[in-house]
DOBA-375681 format. One line per field, with one value per atom (N, C-alpha, C): x, y negated, z; atom name; residue number from 1. Coordinates in nm, 3 decimals. Each point is the difference from the previous one (the first is absolute). Example, Ala and Ser with C-alpha at 12.3 -4.5 7.8 and 13.67 -1.06 7.14 Angstrom:
<sites>
x: 1.319_-0.089_0.090_-0.035_0.082_-0.077
y: 0.569_-0.119_-0.120_-0.105_-0.119_-0.109
z: 0.780_0.000_0.000_-0.072_0.006_0.073
atomo: N_CA_C_N_CA_C
num: 1_1_1_2_2_2
</sites>
This chain:
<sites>
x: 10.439_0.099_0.134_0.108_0.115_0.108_0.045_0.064_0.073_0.055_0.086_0.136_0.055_0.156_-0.061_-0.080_-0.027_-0.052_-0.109_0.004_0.149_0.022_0.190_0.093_-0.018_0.070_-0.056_-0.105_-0.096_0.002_0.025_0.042_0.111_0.173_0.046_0.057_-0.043_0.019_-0.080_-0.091_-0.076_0.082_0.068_0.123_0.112_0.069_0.034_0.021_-0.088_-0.077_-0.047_-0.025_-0.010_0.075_0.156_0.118_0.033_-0.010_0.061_-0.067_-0.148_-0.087_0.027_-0.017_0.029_0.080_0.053_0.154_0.138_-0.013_0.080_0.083_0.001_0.068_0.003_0.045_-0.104_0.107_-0.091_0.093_0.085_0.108_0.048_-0.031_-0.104_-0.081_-0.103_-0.132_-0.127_-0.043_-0.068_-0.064_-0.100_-0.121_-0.133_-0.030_-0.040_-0.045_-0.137_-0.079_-0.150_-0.043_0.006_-0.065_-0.142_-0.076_-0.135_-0.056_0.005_-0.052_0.164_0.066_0.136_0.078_0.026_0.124_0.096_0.142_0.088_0.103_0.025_0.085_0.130_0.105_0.133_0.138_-0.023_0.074_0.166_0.079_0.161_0.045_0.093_0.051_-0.017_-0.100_-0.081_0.120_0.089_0.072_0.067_-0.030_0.127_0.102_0.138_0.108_0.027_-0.051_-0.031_-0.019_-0.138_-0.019_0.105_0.031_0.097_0.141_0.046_0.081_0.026_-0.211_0.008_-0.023_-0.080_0.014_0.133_0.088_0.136_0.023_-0.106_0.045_-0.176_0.015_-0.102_-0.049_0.017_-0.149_-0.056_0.121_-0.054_-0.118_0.029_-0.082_-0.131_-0.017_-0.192_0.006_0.060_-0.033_-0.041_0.061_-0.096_-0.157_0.022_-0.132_-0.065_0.017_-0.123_-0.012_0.049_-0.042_-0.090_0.043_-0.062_-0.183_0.091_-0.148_-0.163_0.051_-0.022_-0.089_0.114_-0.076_-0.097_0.012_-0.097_-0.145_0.046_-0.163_-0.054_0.061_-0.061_-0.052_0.029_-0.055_-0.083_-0.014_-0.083_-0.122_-0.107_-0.066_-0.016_0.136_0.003_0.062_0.049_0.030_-0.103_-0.095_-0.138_-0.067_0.005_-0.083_0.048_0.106_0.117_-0.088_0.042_-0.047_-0.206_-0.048_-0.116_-0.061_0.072_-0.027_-0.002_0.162_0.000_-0.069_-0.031_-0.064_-0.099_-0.074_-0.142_-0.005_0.117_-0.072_0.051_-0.044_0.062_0.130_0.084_0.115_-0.078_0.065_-0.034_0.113_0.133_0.138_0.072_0.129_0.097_0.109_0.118_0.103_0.128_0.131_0.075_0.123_0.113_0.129_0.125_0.108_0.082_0.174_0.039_0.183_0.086_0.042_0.120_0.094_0.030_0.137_-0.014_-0.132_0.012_-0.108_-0.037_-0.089_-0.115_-0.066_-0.097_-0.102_-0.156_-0.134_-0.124_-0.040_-0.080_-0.142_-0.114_-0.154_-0.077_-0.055_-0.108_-0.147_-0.060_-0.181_-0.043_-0.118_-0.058_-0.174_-0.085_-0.120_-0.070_-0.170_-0.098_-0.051_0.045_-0.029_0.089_0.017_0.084_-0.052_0.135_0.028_-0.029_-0.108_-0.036_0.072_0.080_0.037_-0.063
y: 5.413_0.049_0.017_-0.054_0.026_0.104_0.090_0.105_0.031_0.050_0.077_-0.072_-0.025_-0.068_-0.197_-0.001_-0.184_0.005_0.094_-0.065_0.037_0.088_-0.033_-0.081_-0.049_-0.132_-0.129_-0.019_-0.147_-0.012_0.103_0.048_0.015_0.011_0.001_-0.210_-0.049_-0.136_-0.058_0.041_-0.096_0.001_0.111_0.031_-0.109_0.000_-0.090_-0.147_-0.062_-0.112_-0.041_0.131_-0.022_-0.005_0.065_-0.018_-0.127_-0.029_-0.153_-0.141_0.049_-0.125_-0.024_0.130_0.031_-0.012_0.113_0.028_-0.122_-0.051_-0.063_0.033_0.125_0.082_0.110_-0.006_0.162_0.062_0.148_0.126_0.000_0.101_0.025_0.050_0.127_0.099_0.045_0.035_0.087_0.052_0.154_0.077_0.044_-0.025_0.078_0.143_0.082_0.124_0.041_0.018_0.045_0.110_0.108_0.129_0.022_0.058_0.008_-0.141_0.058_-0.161_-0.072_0.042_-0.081_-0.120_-0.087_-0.089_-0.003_-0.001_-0.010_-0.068_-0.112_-0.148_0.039_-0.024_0.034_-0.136_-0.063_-0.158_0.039_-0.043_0.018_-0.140_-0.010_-0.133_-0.112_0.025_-0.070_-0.110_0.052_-0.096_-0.113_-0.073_-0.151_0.052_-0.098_0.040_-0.016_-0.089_-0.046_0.158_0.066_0.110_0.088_0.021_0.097_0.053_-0.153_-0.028_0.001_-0.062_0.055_0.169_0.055_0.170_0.108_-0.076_0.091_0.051_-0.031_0.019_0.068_0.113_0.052_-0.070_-0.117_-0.075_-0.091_-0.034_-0.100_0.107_0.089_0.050_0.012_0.037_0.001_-0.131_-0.100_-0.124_-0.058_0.051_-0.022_0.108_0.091_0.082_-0.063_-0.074_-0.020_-0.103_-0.144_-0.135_0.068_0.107_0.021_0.035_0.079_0.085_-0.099_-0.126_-0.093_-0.031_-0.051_-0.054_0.086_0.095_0.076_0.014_0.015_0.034_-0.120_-0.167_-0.108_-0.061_0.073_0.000_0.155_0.041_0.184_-0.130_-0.040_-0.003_-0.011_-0.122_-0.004_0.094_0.114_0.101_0.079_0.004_0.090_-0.067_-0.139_-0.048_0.052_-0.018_0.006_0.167_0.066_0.111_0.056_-0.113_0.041_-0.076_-0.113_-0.064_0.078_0.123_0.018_0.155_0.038_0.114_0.047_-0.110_0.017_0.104_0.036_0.085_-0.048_0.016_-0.072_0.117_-0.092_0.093_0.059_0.116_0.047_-0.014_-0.016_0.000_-0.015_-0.078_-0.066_0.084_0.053_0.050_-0.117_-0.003_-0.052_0.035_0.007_-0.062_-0.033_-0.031_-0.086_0.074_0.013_0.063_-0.130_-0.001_-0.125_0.082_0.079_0.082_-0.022_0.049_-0.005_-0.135_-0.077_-0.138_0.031_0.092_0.063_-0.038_0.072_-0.023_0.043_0.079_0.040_-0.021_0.032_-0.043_0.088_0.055_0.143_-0.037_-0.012_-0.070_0.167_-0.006_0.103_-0.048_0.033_-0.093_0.080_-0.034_0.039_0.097_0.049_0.068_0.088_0.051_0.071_-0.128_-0.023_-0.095_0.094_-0.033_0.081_-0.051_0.061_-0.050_0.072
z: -6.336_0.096_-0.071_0.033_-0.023_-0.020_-0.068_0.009_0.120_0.067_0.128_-0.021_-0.137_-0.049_0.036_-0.043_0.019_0.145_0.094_0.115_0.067_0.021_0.032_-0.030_-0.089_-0.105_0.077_-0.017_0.095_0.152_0.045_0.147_0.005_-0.046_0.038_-0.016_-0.128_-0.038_0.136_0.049_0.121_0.121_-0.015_0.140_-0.008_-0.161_-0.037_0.088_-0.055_0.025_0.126_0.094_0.127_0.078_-0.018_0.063_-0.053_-0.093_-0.031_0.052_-0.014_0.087_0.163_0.015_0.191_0.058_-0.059_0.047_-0.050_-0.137_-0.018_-0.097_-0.018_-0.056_-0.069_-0.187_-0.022_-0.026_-0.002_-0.032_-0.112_-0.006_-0.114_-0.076_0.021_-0.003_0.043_-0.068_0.031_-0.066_0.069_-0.096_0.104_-0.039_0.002_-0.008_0.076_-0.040_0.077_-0.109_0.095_-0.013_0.098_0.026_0.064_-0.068_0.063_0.084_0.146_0.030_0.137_-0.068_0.015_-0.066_0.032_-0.065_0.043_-0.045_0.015_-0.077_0.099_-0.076_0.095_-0.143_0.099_-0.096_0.090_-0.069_0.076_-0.074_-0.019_0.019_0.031_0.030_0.048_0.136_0.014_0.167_0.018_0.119_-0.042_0.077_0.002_-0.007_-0.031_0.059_0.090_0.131_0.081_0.108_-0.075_0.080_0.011_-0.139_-0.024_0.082_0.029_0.085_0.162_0.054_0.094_0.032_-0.076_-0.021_0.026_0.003_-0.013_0.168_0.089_0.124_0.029_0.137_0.002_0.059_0.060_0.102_-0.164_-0.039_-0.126_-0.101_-0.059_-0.053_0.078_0.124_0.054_0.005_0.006_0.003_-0.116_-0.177_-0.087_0.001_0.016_-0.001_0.075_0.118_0.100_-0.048_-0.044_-0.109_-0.088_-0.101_-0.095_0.034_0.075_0.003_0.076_0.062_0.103_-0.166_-0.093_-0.116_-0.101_0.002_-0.066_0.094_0.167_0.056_-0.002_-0.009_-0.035_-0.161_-0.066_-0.151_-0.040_0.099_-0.036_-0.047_0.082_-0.168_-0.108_-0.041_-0.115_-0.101_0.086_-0.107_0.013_0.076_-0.066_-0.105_0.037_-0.087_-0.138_-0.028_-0.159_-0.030_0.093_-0.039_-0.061_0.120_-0.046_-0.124_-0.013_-0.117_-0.162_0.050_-0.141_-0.001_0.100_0.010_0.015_0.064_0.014_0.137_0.063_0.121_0.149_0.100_0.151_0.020_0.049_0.069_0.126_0.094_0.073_0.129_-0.105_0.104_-0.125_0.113_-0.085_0.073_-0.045_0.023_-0.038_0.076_-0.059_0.096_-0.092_0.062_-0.114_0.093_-0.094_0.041_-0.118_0.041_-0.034_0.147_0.006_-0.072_-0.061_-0.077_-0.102_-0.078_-0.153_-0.076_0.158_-0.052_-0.087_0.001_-0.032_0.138_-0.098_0.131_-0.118_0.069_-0.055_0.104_-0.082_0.045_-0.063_0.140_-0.051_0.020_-0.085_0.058_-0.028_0.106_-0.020_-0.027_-0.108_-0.065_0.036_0.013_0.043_-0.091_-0.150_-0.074_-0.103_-0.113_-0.057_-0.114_-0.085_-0.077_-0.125_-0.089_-0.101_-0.148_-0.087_-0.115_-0.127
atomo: N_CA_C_N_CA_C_N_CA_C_N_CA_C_N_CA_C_N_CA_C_N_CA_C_N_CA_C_N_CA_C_N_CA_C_N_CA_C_N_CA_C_N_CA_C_N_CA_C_N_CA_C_N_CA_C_N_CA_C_N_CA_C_N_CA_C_N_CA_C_N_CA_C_N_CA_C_N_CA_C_N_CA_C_N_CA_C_N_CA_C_N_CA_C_N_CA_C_N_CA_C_N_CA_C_N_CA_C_N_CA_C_N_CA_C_N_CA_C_N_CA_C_N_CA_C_N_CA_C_N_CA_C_N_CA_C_N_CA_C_N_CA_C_N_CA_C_N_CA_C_N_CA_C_N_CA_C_N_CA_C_N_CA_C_N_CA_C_N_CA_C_N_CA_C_N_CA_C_N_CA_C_N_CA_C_N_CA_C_N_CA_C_N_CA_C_N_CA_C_N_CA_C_N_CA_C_N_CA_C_N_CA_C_N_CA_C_N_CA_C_N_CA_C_N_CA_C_N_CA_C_N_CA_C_N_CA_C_N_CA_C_N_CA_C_N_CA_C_N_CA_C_N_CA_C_N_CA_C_N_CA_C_N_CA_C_N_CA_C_N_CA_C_N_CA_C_N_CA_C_N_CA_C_N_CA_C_N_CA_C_N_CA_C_N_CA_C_N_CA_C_N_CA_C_N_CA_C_N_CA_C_N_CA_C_N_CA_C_N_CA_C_N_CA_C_N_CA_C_N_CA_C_N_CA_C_N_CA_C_N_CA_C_N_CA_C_N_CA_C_N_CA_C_N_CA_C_N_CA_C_N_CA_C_N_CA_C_N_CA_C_N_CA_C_N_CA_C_N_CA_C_N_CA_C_N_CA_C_N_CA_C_N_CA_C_N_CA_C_N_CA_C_N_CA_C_N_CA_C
num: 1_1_1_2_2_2_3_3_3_4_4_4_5_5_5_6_6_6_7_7_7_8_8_8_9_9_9_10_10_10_11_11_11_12_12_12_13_13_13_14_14_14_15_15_15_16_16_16_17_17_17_18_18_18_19_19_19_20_20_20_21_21_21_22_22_22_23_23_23_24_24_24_25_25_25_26_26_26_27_27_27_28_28_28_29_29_29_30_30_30_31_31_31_32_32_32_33_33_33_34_34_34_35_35_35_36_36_36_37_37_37_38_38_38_39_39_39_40_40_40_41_41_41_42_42_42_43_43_43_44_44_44_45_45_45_46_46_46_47_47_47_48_48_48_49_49_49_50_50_50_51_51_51_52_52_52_53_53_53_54_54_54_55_55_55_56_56_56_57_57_57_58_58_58_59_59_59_60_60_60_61_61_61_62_62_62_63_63_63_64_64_64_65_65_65_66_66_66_67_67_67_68_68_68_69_69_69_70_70_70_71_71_71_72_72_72_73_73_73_74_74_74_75_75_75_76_76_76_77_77_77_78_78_78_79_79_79_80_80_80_81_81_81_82_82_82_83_83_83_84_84_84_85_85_85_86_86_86_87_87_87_88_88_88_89_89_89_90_90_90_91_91_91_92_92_92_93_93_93_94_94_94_95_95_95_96_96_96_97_97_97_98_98_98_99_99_99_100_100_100_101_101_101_102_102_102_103_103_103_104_104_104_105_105_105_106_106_106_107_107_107_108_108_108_109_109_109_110_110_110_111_111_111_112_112_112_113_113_113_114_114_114_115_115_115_116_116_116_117_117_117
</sites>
């Protein structure tokens, strides 16, 4: 089993990799943090300029959240999978949202067990 610093490290690199396969596009930033039987992935820099641009207006901003979010409930398994792969436990619920302001998004899994280190 992996220390608490490397599965956060391998989990946040799989986030990585999955915005870039999927999405197209990776973050500028991620950091991992796992509490009991919580995860919490919170990726930085994650908008087009494209989005960014349409964001500056309030219909434009729910208009990236609702794309986004369109794309995350069509890849939710494959972010359980990422997760149960490196964890060994089933998610139970996935939390998420995204700030058209600071291009941030964070992702809360909640796991079927307490993550033992």
């Amino acid at each position: 089993m992996p220390t608490k610093g490397q599965l956060e490290d391998t989990l946040s690199k799989s986030f990585i990799k999955f915005e870039k396969e999927y999405l197209g596009r990776g973050p500028e930033e991620v950091k991992t943090f796992i509490y009991e039987d919580l995860i919490l992935i919170r990726l930085k820099g994650i908008l087009t300029p494209a989005e960014q641009h349409l964001a500056s207006t309030l219909d434009g901003k729910m208009l990236v959240k609702q794309v986004r979010l369109q794309l995350i409930e069509k890849s939710r398994s494959l972010l359980e999978q990422i997760i149960t792969e490196h964890t060994g436990c089933q998610v139970i619920s996935l939390h998420t949202d995204i700030s058209t302001t600071t291009g941030e998004r964070v992702f809360i899994f909640v796991l079927d067990r307490e993550l033992q280190f």
